[in-house]
C-alpha positions as CSV (number, residue, x, y, z in Angstrom):
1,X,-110.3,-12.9,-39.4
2,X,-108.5,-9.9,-39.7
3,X,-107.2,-8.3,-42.8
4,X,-104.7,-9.4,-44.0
5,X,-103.6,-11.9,-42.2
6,X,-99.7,-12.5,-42.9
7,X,-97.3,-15.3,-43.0
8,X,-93.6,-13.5,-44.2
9,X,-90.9,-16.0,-45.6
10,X,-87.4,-14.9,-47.1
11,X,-88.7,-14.9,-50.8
12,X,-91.9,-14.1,-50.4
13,X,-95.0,-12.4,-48.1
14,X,-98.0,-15.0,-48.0
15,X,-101.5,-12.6,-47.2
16,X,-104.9,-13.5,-46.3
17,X,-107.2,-11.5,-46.7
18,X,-111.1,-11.1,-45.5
19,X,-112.3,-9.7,-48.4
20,X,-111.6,-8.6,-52.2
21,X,-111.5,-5.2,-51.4
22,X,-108.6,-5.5,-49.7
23,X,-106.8,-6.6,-53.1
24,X,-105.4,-4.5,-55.7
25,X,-107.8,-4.9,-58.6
26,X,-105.7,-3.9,-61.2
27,X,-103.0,-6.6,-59.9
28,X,-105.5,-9.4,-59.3
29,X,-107.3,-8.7,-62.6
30,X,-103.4,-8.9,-65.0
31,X,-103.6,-13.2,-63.6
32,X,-107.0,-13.9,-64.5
33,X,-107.7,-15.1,-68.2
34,X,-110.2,-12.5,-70.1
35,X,-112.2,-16.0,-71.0
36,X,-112.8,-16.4,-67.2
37,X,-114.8,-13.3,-66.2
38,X,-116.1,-15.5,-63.1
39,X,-112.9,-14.8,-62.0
40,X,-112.5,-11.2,-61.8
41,X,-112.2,-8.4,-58.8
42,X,-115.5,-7.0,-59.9
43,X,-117.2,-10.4,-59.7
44,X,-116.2,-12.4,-56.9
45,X,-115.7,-8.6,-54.7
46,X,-119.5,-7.3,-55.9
47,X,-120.3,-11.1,-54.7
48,X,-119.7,-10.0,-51.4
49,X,-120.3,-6.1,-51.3
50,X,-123.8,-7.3,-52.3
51,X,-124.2,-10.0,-49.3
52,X,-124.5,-13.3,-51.2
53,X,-121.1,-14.4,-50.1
54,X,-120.6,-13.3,-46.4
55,X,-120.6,-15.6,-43.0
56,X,-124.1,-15.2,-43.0
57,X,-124.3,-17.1,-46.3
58,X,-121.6,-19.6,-45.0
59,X,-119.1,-18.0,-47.5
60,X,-116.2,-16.3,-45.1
61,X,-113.6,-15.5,-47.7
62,X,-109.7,-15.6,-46.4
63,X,-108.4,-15.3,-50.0
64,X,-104.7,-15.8,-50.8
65,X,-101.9,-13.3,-52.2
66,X,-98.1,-14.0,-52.7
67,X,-96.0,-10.6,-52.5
68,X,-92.5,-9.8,-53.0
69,X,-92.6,-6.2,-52.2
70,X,-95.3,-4.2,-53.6
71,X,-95.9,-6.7,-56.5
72,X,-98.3,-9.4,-56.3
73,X,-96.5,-12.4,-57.7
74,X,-99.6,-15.0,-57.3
75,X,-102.9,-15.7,-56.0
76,X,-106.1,-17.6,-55.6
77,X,-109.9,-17.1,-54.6
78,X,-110.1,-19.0,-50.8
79,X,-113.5,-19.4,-48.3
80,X,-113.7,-20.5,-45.5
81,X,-117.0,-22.8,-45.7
82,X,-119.5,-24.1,-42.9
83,X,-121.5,-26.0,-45.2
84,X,-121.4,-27.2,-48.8
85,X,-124.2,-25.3,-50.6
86,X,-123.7,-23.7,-54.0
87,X,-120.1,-26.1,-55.1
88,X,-121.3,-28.6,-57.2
89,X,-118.7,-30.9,-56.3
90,X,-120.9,-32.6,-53.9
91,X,-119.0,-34.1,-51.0
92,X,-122.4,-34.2,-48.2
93,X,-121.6,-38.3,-47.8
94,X,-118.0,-36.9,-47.0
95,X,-118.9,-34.8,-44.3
96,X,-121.7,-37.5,-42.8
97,X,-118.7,-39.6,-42.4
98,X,-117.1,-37.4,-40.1
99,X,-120.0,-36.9,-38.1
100,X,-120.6,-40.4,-37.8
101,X,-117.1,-40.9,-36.5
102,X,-117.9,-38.2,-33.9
103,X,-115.6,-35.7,-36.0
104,X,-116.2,-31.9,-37.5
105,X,-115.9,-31.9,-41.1
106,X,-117.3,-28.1,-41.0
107,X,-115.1,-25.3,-41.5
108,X,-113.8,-26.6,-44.5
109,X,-111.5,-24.3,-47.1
110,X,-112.1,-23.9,-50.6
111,X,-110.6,-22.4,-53.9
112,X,-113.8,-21.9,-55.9
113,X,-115.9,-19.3,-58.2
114,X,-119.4,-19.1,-55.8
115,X,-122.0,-20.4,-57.4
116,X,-120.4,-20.6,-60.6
117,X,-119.5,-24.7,-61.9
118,X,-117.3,-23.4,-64.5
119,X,-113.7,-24.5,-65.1
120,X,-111.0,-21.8,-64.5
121,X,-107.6,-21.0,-63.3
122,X,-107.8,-20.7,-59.7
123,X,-104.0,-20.8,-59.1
124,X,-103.2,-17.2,-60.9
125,X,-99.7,-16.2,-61.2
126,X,-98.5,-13.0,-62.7
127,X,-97.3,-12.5,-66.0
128,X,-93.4,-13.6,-66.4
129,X,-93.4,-15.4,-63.1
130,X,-92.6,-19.0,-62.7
131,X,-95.8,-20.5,-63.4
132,X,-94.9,-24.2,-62.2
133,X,-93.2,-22.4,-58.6
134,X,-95.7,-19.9,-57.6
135,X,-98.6,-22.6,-57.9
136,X,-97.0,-25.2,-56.1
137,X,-96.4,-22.1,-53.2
138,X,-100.1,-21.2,-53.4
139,X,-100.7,-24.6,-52.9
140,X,-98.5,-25.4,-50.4
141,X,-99.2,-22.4,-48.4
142,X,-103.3,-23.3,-48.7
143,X,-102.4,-26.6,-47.2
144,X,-100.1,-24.9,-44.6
145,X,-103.3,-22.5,-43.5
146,X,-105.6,-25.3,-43.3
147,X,-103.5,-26.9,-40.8
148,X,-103.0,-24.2,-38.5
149,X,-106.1,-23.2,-38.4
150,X,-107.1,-27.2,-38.0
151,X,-109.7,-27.1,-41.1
152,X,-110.5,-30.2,-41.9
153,X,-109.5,-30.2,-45.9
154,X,-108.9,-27.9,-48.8
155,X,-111.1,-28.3,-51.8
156,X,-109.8,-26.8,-55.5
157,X,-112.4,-27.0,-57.8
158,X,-113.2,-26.6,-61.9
159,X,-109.9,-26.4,-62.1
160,X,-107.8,-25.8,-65.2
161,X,-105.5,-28.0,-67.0
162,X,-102.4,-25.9,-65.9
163,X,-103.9,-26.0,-62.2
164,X,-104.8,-29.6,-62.2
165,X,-101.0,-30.5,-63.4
166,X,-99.9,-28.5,-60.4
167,X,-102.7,-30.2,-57.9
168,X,-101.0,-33.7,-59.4
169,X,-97.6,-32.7,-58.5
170,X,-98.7,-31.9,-55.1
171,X,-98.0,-34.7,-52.2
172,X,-101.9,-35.0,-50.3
173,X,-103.8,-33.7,-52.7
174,X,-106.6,-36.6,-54.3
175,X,-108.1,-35.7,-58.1
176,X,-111.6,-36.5,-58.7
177,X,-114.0,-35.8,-62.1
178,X,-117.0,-35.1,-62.5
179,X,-118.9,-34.8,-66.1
180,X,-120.5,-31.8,-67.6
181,X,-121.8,-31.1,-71.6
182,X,-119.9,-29.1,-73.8
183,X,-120.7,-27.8,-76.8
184,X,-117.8,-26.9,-79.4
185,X,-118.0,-24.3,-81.9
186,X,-116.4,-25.9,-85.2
187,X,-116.3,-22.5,-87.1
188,X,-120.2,-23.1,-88.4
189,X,-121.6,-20.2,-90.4
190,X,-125.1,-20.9,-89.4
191,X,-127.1,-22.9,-87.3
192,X,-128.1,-24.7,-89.8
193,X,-125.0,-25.8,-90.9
194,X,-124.2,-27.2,-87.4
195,X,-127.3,-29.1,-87.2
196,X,-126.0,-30.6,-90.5
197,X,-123.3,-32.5,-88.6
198,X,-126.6,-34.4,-87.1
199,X,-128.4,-38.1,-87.8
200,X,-131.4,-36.9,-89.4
201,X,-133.7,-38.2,-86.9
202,X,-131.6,-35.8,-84.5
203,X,-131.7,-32.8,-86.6
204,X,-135.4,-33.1,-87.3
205,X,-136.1,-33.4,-83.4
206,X,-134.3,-30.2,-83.2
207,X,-135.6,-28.2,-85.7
208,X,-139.1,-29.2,-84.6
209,X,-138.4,-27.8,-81.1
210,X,-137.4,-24.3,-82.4
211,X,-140.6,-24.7,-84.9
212,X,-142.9,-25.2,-82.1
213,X,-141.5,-21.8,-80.6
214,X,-142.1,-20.0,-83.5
215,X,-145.2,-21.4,-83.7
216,X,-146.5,-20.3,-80.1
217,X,-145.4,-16.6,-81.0
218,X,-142.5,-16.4,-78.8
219,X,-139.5,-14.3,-80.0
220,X,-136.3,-14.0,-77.7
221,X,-134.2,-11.2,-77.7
222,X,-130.3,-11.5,-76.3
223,X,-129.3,-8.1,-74.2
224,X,-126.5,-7.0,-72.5
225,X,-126.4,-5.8,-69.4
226,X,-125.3,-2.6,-70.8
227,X,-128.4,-2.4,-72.8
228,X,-131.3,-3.9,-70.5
229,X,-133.5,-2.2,-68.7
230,X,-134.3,-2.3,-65.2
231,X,-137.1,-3.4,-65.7
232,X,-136.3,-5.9,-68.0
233,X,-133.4,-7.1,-65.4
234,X,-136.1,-7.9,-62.3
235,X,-138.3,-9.6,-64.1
236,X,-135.6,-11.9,-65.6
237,X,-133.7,-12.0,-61.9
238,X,-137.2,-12.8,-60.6
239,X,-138.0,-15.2,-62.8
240,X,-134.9,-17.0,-62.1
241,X,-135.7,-17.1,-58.5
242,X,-138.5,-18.9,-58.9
243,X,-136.8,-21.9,-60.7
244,X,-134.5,-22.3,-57.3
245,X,-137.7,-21.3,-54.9
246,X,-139.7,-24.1,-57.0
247,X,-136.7,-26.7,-55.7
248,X,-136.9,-25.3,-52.0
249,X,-133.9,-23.1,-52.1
250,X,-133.7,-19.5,-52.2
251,X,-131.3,-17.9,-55.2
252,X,-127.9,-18.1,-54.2
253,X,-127.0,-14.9,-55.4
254,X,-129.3,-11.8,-55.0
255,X,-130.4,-8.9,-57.3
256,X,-128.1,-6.1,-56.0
257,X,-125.5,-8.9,-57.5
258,X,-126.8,-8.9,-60.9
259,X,-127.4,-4.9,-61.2
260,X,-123.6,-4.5,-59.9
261,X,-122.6,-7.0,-62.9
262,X,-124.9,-5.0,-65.1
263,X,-123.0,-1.7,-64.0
264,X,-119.2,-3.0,-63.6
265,X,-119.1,-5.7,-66.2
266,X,-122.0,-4.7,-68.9
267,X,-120.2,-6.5,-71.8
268,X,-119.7,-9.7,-69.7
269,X,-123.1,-10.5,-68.4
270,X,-126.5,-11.8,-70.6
271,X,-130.0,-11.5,-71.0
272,X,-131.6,-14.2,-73.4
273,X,-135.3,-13.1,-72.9
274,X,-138.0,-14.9,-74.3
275,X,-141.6,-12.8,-74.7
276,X,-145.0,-13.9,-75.8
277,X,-147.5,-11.0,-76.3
278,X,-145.3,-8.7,-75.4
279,X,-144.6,-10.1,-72.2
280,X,-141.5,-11.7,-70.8
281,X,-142.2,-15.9,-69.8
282,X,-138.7,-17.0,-69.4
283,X,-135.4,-15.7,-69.1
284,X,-132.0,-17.1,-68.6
285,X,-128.6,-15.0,-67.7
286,X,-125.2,-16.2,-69.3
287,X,-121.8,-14.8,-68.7
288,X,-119.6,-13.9,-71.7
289,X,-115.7,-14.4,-72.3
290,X,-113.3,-13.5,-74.9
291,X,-113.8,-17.1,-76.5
292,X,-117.0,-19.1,-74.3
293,X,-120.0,-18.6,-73.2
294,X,-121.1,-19.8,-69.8
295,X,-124.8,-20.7,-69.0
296,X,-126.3,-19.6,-65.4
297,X,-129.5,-19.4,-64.4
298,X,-133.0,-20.0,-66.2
299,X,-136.5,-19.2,-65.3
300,X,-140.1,-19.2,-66.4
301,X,-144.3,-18.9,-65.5
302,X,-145.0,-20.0,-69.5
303,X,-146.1,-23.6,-70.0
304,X,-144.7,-23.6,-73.1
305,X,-143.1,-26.8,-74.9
306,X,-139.5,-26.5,-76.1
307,X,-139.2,-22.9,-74.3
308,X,-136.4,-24.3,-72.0
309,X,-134.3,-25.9,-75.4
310,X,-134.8,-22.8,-77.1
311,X,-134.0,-20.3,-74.3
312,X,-131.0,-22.1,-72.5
313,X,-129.5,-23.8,-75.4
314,X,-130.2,-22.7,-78.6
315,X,-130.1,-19.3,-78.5
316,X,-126.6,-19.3,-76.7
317,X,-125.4,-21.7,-79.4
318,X,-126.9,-19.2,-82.3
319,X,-124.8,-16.4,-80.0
320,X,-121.9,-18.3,-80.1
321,X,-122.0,-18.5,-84.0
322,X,-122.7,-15.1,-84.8
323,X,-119.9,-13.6,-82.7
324,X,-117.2,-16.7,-83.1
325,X,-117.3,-17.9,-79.6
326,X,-115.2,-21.3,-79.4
327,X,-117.7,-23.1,-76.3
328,X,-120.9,-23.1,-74.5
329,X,-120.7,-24.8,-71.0
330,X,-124.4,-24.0,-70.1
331,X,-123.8,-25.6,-66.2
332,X,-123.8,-29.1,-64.9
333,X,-125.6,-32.1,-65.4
334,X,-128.4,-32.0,-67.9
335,X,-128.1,-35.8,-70.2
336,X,-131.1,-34.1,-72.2
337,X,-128.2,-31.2,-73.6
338,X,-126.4,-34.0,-75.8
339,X,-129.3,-34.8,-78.1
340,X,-129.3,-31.3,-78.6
341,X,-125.0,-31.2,-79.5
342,X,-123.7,-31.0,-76.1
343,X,-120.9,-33.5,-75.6
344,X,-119.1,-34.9,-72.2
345,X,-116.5,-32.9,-71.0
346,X,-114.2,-34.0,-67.7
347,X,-114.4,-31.6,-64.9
348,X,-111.3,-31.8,-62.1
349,X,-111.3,-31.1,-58.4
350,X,-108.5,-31.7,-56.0
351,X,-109.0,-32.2,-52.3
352,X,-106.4,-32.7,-49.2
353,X,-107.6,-34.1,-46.0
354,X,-106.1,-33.2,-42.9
355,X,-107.1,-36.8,-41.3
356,X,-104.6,-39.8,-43.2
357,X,-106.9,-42.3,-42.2
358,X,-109.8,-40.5,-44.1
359,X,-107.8,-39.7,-46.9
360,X,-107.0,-42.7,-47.5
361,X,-110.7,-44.3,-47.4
362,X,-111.4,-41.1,-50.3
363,X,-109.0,-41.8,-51.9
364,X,-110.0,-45.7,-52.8
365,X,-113.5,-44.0,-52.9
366,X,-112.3,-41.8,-55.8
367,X,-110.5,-44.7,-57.7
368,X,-113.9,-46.4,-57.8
369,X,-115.6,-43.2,-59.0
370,X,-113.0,-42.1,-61.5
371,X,-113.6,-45.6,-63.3
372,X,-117.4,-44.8,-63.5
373,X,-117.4,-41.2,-64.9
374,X,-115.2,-42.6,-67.4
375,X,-117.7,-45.6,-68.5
376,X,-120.5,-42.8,-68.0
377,X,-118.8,-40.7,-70.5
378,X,-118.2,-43.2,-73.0
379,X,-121.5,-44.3,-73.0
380,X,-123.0,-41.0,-73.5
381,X,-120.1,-40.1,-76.4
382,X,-122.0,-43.6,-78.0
383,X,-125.2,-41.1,-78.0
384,X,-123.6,-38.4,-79.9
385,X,-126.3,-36.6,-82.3
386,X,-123.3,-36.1,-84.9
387,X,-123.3,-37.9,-87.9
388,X,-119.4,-38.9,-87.3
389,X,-120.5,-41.1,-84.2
390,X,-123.7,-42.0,-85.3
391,X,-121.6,-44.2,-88.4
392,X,-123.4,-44.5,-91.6
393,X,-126.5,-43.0,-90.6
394,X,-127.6,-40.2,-92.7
C-alpha cells in the first residue's frame, strides 16, 4: 500500500497511510487523551520502527486521517490483519466459519492498540471539531475502505464510551463485551485503609500474601524508564519473554520496543522489579497515564509463593495510592484479581461484516453472549471482597 493513499470529498481529504511516520505527530498526539499513552505517535510508530508490527508480524498498518487543508480534523489507528494474534477480542470460531463455508475471512481490518487490551478512544477528533460528525465519517469511511478493498470486516476494539455511542449510531456495525477486572481508587490514604473496605477473611488472605513476601526477603522496587538501567531493562524484558515462551508463543513485542518507550516516553512506561539476594526473580512492565495505570507483561524464574499477587497487583495498587491514580486495569481475564479488589468492568468492541448472511448469524451469536457476560458479571460482583457486598460480614 502506498503512502498515503487518498480518497478527496468536497468537505474533507480521507488518507491512508502505511505507516505512523507518515503522520504529523504533533497533530495526532492534540486527539489522543494524556490517560491513553497506548495511543500515542511515539507508541504505536516506535511499534513499527522496531519491527513488532510490520507484514511480517501480520500487522500491515493503513491508518486513517481526515484533512481539510493542512489541518487534521480526525483520525484512528487501522491494520490490515492476516491473522488474529495479539487482539484479545478473540473471533478464531469466526474466521473457521468462513473457511468452512469455503470463504477468506483473512485480511481482516482493525482499529486497535497492538497488543495492548486497554480501553481507549480510537475514533480521535481534534479539539473544537464536531465530535459526533467526524466519528461517524471515520467510521463510515473505515467501512467504505473495507469494501473496496473487499476485506472481509472491520473490527473496533476497547473502545471508549464516546466511541462506542458512535459505533451504535452506525447502521452494520454489531456491539459485543467482553469482561475484564478493574480496580477503583476511592481516594485511600494507604493500603491499609483500602484493605479496610474488605470481609475480614478477605483482608487477612491478603495481608498474608504480602507477609509471606516479606518473609522470603524479597523487596520490589518501582522504576521508570527514565531511571532504569539497561541492565535492569533486559533482564525484566527477558524475564517477560519467558512467561509468553513458557505458553508457546514468542513476546509479541520485542526489546528495541521497550528501550524506544524507555527513551521517547520515560515518564509513561514501568518497572515493578522484585529482587531476592540482590538479584532480580520477577518483573512486570505497566504503562502510566495522567489518571490509570495499565498492567502489561509479567515474568519470573523464582518459585516463590504470592510473588505474582505482590508484583502484578499490589504493588501497582500501592502506586496508584501514593501518586492519586483513579484505576488499575492490570489486563484481561484473571477471576483470581477480584479476591484481591479487582471488580468486573464491561469491555466494548464493534464489528461490521461485509457478508449479510454472516452478519446476521453473529449477530444472534452476540445476543446470546451479551446475556452471558452479563450473568458472568453479576455473579462475580456477588464475590466482591468489600464489606458493602459482602452484607453484614465484618
Amino acid at each position: 500500500m502506498d503512502t498515503p493513499v487518498s480518497m478527496t470529498q468536497p468537505s474533507f481529504r480521507a488518507e491512508f497511510h502505511s505507516a505512523m511516520a507518515a503522520i504529523d505527530a504533533a497533530q495526532w498526539d492534540a486527539m489522543v487523551d494524556a490517560d491513553q499513552p497506548h495511543l500515542s505517535h511515539a507508541f504505536l510508530d516506535l511499534a513499527e520502527t522496531s519491527g513488532s508490527v510490520s507484514e511480517d508480524t501480520g500487522w500491515l498498518p493503513c491508518h486513517l486521517t481526515i484533512h481539510q487543508g493542512d489541518k487534521m480534523l480526525a483520525a484512528m489507528p487501522l491494520y490490515q490483519k492476516s491473522h488474529s494474534w495479539g487482539e484479545f477480542i478473540f473471533d478464531w470460531s469466526w474466521a473457521d466459519a468462513f473457511q468452512r463455508h469455503g470463504l477468506t475471512y483473512y485480511p481482516k481490518l482493525i482499529s486497535a492498540t497492538p497488543f495492548t487490551p486497554a480501553t481507549a478512544n480510537k475514533l480521535l477528533v481534534a479539539q473544537g471539531e464536531d465530535i459526533t460528525l467526524w466519528k461517524r465519517t471515520l467510521l463510515a469511511t473505515a467501512i467504505d475502505f473495507a469494501q473496496q478493498h473487499e476485506f472481509s470486516s472491520l473490527h473496533l476494539q476497547f473502545l471508549s464510551d464516546a466511541d462506542q455511542r458512535a459505533c451504535d449510531e452506525t447502521t452494520g456495525l454489531l456491539r459485543r463485551s467482553d469482561c475484564q477486572f478493574h480496580w477503583h481508587n476511592d481516594g485511600y490514604p494507604d493500603f491499609d485503609a483500602f484493605l479496610a473496605q474488605f470481609a475480614s477473611k478477605k483482608r487477612k488472605n491478603v495481608k498474608r500474601e504480602r507477609r509471606r513476601i516479606r518473609e522470603n526477603g524479597i523487596r520490589h522496587r518501582i522504576v521508570s524508564g527514565a531511571d532504569i538501567s539497561d541492565a535492569e531493562r533486559a533482564r525484566a524484558y527477558a524475564l517477560c519473554s519467558r512467561t509468553f515462551l513458557l505458553r508457546g508463543h514468542t513476546p509479541y513485542l520485542n526489546e528495541s520496543f521497550f528501550a524506544g518507550l524507555c527513551d521517547q516516553m520515560p515518564a509513561q512506561i514501568l518497572f515493578v522489579l522484585a529482587e531476592h539476594e540482590d538479584e532480580i526473580v520477577a518483573a512486570a512492565i505497566l504503562l502510566r497515564g495522567t489518571e490509570t495505570l495499565y498492567g502489561r507483561y509479567w515474568g519470573s524464574d523464582g518459585d516463590f509463593h504470592s510473588l505474582h499477587f505482590e508484583t502484578c497487583y499490589y504493588q501497582g495498587i500501592d502506586y496508584c495510592i501514593d501518586h492519586g491514580l483513579r484505576r488499575f486495569e492490570p489486563g484481561t481475564q484473571g477471576e483470581h484479581k477480584v479476591a484481591r479488589g479487582f471488580l468486573p468492568a464491561e469491555t466494548v468492541s464493534a464489528h461490521w461484516l461485509a457478508r449479510a448472511d454472516f452478519a446476521a448469524a453473529i449477530e444472534d451469536y452476540l445476543d446470546r453472549e451479551q446475556r452471558g457476560v452479563s450473568a458472568y458479571m453479576a455473579e462475580i460482583d456477588r464475590r466482591s471482597p468489600f464489606k458493602a457486598i459482602k452484607s453484614g460480614e465484618p
